[in-house]
C-alpha positions as CSV (number, residue, x, y, z in Angstrom):
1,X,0.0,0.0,0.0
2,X,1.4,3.4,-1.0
3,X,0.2,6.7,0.0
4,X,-1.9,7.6,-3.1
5,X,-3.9,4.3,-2.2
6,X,-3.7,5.5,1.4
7,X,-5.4,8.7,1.0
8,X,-7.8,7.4,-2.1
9,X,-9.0,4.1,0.7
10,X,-9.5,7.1,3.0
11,X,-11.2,9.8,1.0
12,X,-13.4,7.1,-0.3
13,X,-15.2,6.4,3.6
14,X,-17.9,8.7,2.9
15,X,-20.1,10.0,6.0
16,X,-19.3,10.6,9.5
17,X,-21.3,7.7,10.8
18,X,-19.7,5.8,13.3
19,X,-18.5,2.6,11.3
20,X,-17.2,4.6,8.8
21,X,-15.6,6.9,11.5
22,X,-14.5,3.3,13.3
23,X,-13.2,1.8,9.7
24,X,-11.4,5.4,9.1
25,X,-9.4,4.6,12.1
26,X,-8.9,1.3,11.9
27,X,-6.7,1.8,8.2
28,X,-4.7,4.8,10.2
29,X,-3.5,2.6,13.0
30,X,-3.1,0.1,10.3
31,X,-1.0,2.3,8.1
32,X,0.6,5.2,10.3
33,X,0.9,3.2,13.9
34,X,2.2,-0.3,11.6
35,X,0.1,-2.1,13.6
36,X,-0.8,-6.1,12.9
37,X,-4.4,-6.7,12.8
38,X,-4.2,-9.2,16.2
39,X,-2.8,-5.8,17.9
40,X,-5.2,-3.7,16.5
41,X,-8.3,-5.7,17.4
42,X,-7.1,-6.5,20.7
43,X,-6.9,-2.7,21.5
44,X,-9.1,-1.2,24.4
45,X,-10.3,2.4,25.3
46,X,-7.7,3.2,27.6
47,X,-4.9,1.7,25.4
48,X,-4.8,5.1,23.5
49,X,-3.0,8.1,25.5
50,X,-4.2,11.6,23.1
51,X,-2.0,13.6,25.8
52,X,0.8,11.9,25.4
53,X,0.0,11.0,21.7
54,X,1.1,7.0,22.8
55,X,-1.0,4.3,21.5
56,X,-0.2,1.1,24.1
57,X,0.1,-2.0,21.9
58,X,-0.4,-5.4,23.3
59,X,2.5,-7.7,21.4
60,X,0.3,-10.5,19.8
61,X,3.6,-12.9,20.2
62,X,3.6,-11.8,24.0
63,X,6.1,-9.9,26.1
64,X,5.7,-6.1,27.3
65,X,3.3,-3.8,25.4
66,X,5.1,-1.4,22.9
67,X,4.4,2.3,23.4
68,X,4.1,3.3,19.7
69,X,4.1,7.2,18.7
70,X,0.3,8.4,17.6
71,X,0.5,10.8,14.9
72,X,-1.4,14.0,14.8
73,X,-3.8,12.7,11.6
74,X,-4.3,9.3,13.7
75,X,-5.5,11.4,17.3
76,X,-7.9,13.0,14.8
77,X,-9.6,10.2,13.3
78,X,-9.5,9.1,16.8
79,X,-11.0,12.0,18.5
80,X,-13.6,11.9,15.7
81,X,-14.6,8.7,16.1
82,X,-14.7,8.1,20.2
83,X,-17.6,10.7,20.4
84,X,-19.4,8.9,17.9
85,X,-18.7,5.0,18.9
86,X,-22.2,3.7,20.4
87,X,-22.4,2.7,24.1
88,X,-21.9,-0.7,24.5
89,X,-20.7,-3.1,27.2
90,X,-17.1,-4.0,25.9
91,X,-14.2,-1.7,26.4
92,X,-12.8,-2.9,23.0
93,X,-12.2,0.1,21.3
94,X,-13.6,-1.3,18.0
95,X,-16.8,-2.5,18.8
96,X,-18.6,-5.0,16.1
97,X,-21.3,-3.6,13.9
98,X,-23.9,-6.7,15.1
99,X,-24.3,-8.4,18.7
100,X,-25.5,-5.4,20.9
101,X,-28.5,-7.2,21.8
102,X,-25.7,-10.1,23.6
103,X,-25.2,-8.8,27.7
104,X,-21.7,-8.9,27.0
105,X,-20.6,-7.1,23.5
106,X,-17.3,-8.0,21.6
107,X,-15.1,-6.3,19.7
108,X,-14.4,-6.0,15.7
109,X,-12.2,-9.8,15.1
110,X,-9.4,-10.0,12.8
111,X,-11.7,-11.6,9.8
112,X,-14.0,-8.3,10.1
113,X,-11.1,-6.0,9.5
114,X,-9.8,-8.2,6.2
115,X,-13.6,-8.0,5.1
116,X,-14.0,-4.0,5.8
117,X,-11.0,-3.7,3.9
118,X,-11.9,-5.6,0.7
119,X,-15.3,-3.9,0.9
120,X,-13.1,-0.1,1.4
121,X,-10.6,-1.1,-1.2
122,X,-13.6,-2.0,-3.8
123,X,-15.5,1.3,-3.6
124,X,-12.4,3.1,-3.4
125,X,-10.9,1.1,-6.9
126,X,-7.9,0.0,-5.4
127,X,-6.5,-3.4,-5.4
128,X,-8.0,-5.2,-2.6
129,X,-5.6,-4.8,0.6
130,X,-5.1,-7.2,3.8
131,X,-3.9,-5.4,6.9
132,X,-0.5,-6.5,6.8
133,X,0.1,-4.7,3.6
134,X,-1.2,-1.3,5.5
135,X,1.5,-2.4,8.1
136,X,4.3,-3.0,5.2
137,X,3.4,0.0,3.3
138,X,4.1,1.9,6.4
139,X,7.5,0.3,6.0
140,X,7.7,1.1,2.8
141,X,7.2,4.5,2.9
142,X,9.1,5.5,6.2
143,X,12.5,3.4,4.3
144,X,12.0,4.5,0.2
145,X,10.5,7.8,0.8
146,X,11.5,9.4,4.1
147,X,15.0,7.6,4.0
148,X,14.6,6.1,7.4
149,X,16.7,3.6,8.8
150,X,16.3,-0.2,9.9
151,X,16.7,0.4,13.0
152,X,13.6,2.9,13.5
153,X,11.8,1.1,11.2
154,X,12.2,-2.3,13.5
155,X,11.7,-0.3,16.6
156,X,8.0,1.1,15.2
157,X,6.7,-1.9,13.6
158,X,7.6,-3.4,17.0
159,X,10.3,-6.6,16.2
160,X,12.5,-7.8,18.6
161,X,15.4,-8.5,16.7
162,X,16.4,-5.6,13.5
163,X,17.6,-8.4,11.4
164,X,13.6,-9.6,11.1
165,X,13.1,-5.7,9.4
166,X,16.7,-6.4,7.3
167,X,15.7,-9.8,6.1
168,X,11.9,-8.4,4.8
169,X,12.7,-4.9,3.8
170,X,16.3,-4.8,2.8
171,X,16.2,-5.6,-0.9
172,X,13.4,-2.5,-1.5
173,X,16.0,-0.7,0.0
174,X,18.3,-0.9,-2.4
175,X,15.0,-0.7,-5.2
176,X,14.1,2.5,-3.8
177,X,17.7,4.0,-3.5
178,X,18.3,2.7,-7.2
179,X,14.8,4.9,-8.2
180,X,16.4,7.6,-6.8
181,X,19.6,7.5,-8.1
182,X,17.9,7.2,-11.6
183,X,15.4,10.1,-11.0
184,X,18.6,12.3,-9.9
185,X,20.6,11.5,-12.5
186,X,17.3,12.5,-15.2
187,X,16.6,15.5,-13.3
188,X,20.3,17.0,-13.8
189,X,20.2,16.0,-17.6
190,X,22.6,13.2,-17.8
């Protein structure tokens, strides 16, 4: 997923309703916090920290939560869409669209994010995304197009060891330094 599919997924959620404010957020923490869909469906209320703009991310392999940095355009679609979530009995913070006649409400499962998606990436005329290629465009874009490095990269998609980001992202490194190089070389005429 690149930005230009990004922002056409996004502008395509039309309405202020409160699944399409939910599914608005959902693609931002997906994208911009690189979060896995197991992480992202597991998240509660209190999980997200606006004054300290930290999202608390509970590691679907175990170990501590990861304190991952919330961007001003995700607090936004998050402030948008906690005044219009319904009141129901779950402190998930994605509530499911069906079940709030059950005493104990759940929250949005993994499957209900890949179908959202499909359904958002069809109106929206993109090619269909899953939610792990939100999470690798974010990778993506943060190495090819904002020239970050491994390290920062492994450190906010959360692995434990920098070599996992090396071994998945290394060789579009060098793609993305070679499209450079080439537009460089164009733009001064040689």
């Amino acid at each position: 997923t690149d930005i230009e599919d990004l922002r056409r997924l996004l502008l395509s959620i039309d309405g202020d309703g409160w699944i399409n404010l939910r599914d608005r957020l959902i693609i931002c923490l997906l994208f911009w916090c690189g979060l896995r869909v197991g992480s992202l469906v597991a998240l509660r209320i209190d999980d997200v920290d606006l004054r300290n703009s930290l999202l608390r991310v509970r590691r679907a392999k175990g170990g501590d939560p990861q304190m991952v940095p919330l961007l001003p355009v995700v607090k936004m679609a998050f402030a948008e869409y906690i005044y219009q979530r319904p009141a129901v009995r779950t402190d998930a913070l994605f509530p499911a669209a069906s079940g709030f006649q059950s005493p104990q409400d759940v929250g949005v499962q993994d499957s209900g994010v890949r179908l959202m998606l499909k359904r958002r990436c069809k109106v929206a005329g993109i090619e269909a995304k899953n939610p792990h290629s939100l999470r690798h465009g974010l990778a993506m874009h943060l190495l090819n197009h904002l020239g970050a490095d491994m390290s920062f990269i492994s450190e906010i998609l959360g692995h434990k060891d920098e070599k996992t980001t090396e071994k998945y992202y290394a060789h579009w490194k060098t793609d993305g330094l070679a499209k450079k190089y080439a537009k460089l070389i164009e733009d001064n005429g040689n």
